[in-house]
N, C-alpha and C positions, 0 to 999 in steps of 0.2 A: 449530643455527641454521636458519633456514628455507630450500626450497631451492626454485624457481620455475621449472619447467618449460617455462612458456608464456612464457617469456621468452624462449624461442630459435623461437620460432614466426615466421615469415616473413611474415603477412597481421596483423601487428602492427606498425605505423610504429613507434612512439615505445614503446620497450622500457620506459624510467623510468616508467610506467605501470603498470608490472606490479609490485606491492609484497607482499611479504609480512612485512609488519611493522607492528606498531603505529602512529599518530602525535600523540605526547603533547606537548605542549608546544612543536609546532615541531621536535618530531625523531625520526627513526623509530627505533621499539626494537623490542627481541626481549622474551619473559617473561624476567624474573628470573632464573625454573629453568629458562630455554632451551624449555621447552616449548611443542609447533606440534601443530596439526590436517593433517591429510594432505586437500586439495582433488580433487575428481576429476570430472570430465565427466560428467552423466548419460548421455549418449548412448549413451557405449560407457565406461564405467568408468575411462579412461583417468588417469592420471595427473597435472595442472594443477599441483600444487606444494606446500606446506607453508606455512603462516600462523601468526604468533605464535600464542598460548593465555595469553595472560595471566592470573596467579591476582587475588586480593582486594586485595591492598595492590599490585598494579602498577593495578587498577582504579580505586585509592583518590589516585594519585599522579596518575591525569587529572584529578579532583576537584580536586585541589592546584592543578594547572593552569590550569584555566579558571577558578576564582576568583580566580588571583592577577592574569588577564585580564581580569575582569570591570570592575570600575573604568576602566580603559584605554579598553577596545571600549564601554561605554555611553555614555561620556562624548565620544565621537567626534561631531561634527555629525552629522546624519543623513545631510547630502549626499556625506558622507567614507566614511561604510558603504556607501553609493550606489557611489560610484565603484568599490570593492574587489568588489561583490555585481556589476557587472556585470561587472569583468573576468573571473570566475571563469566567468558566463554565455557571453563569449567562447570563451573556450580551451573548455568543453562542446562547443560549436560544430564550432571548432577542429578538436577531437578526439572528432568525432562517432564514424565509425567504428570507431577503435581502442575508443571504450568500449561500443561495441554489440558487437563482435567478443568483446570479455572477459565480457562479461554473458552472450552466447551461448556461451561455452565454460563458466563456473560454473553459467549456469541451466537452458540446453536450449531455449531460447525460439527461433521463430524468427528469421531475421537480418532481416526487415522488422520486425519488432514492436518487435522493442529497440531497429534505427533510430529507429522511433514511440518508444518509451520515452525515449529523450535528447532529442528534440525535446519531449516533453513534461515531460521533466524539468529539461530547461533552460527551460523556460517560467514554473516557479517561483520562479528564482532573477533574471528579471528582471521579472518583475513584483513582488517586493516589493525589488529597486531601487529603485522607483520610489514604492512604497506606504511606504519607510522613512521617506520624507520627509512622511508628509501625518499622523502622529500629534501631531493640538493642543492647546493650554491648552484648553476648554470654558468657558466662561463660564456660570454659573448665576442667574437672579436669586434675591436676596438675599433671605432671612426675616425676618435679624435685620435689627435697624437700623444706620446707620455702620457696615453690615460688607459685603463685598466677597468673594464667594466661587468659587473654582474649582475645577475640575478637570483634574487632570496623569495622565497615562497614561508609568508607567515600567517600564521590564523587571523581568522579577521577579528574575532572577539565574540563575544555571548552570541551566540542561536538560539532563536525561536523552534521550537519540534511541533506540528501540529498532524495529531496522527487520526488515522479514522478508524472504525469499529469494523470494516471485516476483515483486515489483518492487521488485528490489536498486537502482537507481539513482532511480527514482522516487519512491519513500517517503524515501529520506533529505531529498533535495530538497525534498520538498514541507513538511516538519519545520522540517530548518533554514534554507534560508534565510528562513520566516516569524520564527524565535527569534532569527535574527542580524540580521535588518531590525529589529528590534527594541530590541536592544541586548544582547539574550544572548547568554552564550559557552556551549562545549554541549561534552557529552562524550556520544559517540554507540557505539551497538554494532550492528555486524551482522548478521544470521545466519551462521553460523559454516558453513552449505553456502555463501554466497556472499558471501564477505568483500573480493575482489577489485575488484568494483564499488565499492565504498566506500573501500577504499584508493586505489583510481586519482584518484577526486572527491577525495580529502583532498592529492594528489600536485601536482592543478591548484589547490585552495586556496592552499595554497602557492606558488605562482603569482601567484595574483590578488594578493598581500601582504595576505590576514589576517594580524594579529600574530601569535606564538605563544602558544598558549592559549586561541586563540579558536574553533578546530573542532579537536577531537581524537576519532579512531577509535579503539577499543578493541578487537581483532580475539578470539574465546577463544568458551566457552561462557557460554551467557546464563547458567544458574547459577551461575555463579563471577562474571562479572562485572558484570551487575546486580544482585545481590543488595548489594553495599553501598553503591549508591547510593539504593535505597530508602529505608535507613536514614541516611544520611548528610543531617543540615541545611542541609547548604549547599545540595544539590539541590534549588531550589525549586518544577520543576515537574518531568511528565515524560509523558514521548509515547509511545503504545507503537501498531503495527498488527502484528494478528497473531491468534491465536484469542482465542473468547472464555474458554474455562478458565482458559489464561495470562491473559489482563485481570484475570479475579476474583481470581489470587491476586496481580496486581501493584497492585491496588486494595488488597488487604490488606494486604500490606506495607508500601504507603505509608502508613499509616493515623497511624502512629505518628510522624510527620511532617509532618503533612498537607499534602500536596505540591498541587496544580494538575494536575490529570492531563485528559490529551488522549488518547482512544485510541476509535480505528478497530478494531472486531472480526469478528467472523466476520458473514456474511450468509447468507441463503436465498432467494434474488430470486425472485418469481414472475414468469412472462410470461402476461399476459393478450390473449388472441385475440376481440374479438367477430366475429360477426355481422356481414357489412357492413367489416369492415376491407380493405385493400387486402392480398389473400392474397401476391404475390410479395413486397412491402416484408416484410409479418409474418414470412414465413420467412426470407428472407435478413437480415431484422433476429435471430430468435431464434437465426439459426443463430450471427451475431456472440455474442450474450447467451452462448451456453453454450459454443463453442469456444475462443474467445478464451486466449491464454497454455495453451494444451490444456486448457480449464475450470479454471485454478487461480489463480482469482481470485474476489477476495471478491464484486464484485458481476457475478460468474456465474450466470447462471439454472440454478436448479435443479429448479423445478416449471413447466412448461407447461400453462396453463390453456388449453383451447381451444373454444367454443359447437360444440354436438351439431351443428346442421344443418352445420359450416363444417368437423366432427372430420378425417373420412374426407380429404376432401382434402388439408386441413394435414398429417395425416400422413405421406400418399402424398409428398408435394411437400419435407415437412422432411427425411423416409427418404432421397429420393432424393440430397438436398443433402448430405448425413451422410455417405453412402456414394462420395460421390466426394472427399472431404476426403482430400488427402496426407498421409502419416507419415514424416514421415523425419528424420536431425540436423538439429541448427537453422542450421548454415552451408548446406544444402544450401537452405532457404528454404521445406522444405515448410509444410503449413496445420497441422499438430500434431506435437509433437515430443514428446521423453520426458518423462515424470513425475519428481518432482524425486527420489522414493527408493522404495523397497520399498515399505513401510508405504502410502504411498499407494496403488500399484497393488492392495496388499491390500485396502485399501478400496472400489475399483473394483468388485473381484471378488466380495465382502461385500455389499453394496448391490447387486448385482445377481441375485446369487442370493439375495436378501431378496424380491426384488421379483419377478421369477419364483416363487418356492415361494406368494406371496401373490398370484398371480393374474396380475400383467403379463404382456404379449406382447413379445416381441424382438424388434422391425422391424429392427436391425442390427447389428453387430458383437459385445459383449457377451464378448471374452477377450484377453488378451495378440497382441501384434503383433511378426511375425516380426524384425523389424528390431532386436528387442535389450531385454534382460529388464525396461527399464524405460520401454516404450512400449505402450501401452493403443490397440486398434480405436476410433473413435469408436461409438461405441454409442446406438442410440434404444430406449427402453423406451416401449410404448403401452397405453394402460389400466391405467396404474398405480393402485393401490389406495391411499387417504389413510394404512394404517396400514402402509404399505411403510419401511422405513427410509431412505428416499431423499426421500422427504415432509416427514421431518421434522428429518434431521441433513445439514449441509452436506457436498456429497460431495467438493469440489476436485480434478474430472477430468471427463473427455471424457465420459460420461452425462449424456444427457437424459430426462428422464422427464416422458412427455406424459400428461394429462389429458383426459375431458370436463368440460364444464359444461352448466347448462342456465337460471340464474336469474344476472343480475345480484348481487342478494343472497346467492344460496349461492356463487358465487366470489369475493366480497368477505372474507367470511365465513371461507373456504379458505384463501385468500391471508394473511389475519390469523392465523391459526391458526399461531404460528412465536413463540418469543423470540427470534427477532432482526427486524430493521428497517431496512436499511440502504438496498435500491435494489427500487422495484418496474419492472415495464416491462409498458404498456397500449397496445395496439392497438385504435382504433377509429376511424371517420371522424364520429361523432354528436357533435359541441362539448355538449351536453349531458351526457351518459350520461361524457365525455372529465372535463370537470367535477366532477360529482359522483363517480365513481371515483378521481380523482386528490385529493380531500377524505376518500374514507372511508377508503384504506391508508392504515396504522399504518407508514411509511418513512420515513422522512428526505429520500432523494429519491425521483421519480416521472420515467421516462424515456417520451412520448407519441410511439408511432409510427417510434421510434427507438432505438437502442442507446447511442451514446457520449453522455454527457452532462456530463464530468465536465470540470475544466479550474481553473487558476492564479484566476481571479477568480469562481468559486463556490465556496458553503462546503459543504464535502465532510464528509459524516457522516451516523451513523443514528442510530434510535429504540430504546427499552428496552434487549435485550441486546448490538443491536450496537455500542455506543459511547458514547461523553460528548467533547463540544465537538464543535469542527469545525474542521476543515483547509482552507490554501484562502483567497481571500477577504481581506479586513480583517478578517473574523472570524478568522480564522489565525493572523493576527500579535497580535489583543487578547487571544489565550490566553494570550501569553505576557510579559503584561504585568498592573500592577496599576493600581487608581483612588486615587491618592491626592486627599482630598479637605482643599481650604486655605479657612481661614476669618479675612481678615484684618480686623483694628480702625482703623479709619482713626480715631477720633475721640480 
């Protein structure tokens, strides 16, 4: 049975937050065969607890669940989901702390950030409170004659939630409560480094009186437990953020089903610097763009474009912002904290002796940080070269790797040179040249002069390979629903 460490932790108010169990149908289980994941602190390795591992048929028995919910929770007034979707925004609230404290002991983040992450993740869940209620009849004028035609917008039926580890409370949010404004019941899976974030949220659902069946967490390994909901009819749509390899083969598997698939994938953000920008906003904006969650976040910058006459400075000026960035655990509240595992600092270190052996300069950091084996120096790379592996493959860590340019068009040009499309970010004071740059990126969104741009009532997504649909928005909640279209005979 699961055994939960950080249950006896003292900067924890509300202990019944701390779950290590599944929650199916309204009530927490163990696997079948008793089997758990061992949870542990990146910071320092430590210990946090043991989480169910649910195998295929306890996966198959949330399915069971939320359909038999389905009917119940669709058929609710919308203003009656309203009510339930904000108390749960409440208790968020509520229980601010306590779930930023658990998010920074599973993920490493630090303790302002996650604070930010529940206020923004609780921003999801009451803005499509609000938005549950304003899905209408459509009124269409008529072709035929004596006929009278509309259109009805209804849920499509159970959702799949497949959320990832470094923003464990955010992505779930932003998922369901758009498929539960809606009318969908939803069986959801975490990443299995941080499962506790989404167990705590399913603990407050409960709470709020969703019925049973209507949010169910499914804690284990994604291949074991998404795999039969791919295949499963009942699942009629399904959400996935996470890379893009896993999208292509979660697009495959669905195929045979053909599900509604909503999914956010990996990105390659450029920052674009002209000429004429305001240099201290561009740097203290690019330094956001790439540090942020210690760079392990999708729309993290990872190429720095910056105009030749403006290079030398920006660099000098980003160098020096870089190298006074704090490292340390994420309770201690420093500016970058550990990387979520091994594998990734080997990437770190991969990517950058790529980029050195191919020409770049090391303006700073560039190896592991004393603080503990899975804490990464912030690192600037300068004159990186376009066929550097840092160029072209998402790196999700504290490297930046800066650029010149010298044409408009050849940094256009650069910046598009990527299969993915998810967030560019442009520095310039020219409403012109701001214009026409923000028309030629191949992105989904376009951030002008600024960093954060994302939020509860924009639709969140990118172009080519980083995604399909969008999160977010009324666009968010119409993923997860259909058009049915009525053609009545009056005569």
């Amino acid at each position: 049975m699961p055994e939960t460490a950080i249950s006896n932790r003292e900067d924890i108010s509300d202990k019944s937050l701390l779950r290590g169990f599944s929650y199916i149908g309204g009530k927490w289980v163990a696997a079948s065969d008793d089997a758990t994941l061992q949870i542990t602190d990146p910071a320092d390795g430590s210990f946090l607890g043991d989480v169910a591992s649910l195998n295929a048929e306890d996966s198959a028995i949330a399915v069971d669940a939320a359909q038999g919910a389905f009917a119940g929770w669709s058929g609710l007034l919308p203003q009656d989901r309203a009510v339930i979707l904000r108390r749960w925004f409440d208790l968020m609230l509520e229980h601010k702390e306590d779930l930023a404290r658990i998010m920074v002991l599973e993920q490493g983040k630090p303790l302002s950030e996650a604070r930010d992450e529940i206020d923004y993740a609780a921003g999801f869940i009451e803005y499509y409170a609000e938005e549950s209620k304003r899905p209408n009849i459509e009124g269409v004028t008529s072709h035929l004659p004596d006929a009278e035609v509309e259109l009805w917008l209804e849920p499509v039926g159970v959702v799949a939630l497949i959320t990832p580890w470094n923003f464990p409370t955010a992505m779930l949010t932003r998922k369901a409560a758009a498929a539960l404004a809606a009318g969908c019941t939803i069986v959801s899976h975490p990443s299995h480094e941080t499962p506790f974030s989404a167990t705590a949220l399913a603990e407050l659902a409960e709470r709020a009186g969703f019925p049973a069946g209507v949010f169910n967490v499914v804690t284990g390994r994604a291949s074991t437990v998404v795999s039969p909901w791919t295949s499963d009819r009942r699942v009629r749509a399904l959400s996935f953020t996470g890379s893009t390899s896993v999208g292509r083969l979660l697009y495959r598997n669905c195929a045979n089903t053909v599900k509604k698939l909503v999914m956010e994938l990996g990105g390659h953000a450029p920052v674009i610097v002209f000429k004429g920008a305001d240099m201290e906003n561009a740097v203290a904006e690019a330094i956001k763009a790439k540090f942020a969650t210690t760079g392990q976040d999708c729309l993290g910058a990872n190429r720095i474009f910056v105009e030749r006459p403006i290079y030398e400075e920006f660099c000098e000026k980003f160098t020096k912002v870089a190298k006074a960035l704090t490292i340390g655990k994420g309770m201690d509240d420093c500016d970058l904290g550990p990387l979520m595992n091994e594998k990734a600092v080997q990437k770190q270190e991969e990517h950058v002796a790529d980029a050195l052996a191919k020409g770049a300069k090391l303006a700073c950091g560039g190896k592991r940080h004393d603080e503990g084996p899975l804490f990464y120096e912030a690192t600037v790379l300068r004159d990186v070269p376009d066929d550097a592996l840092i160029m072209s493959e998402e790196i999700f860590g504290p490297v930046a790797a800066v650029t010149p340019f010298d044409t408009e068009e050849e940094v256009i040009a650069r910046a598009n040179d990527t299969e993915y499309g998810l967030v560019a970010y442009v520095h310039s004071e020219d409403p012109r040249r701001i214009y026409r740059v923000s028309r030629a990126l191949q992105f989904g969104m376009v951030a002008v002069n600024r960093t954060k741009v994302t939020g509860a009532p924009i639709p969140f997504g990118g172009t080519k390979q980083s995604g399909l649909g969008r999160e977010g928005a009324r666009r968010g909640m119409e993923e997860f629903m259909e058009i049915k279209y009525v053609c009545r005979d009056w005569a």
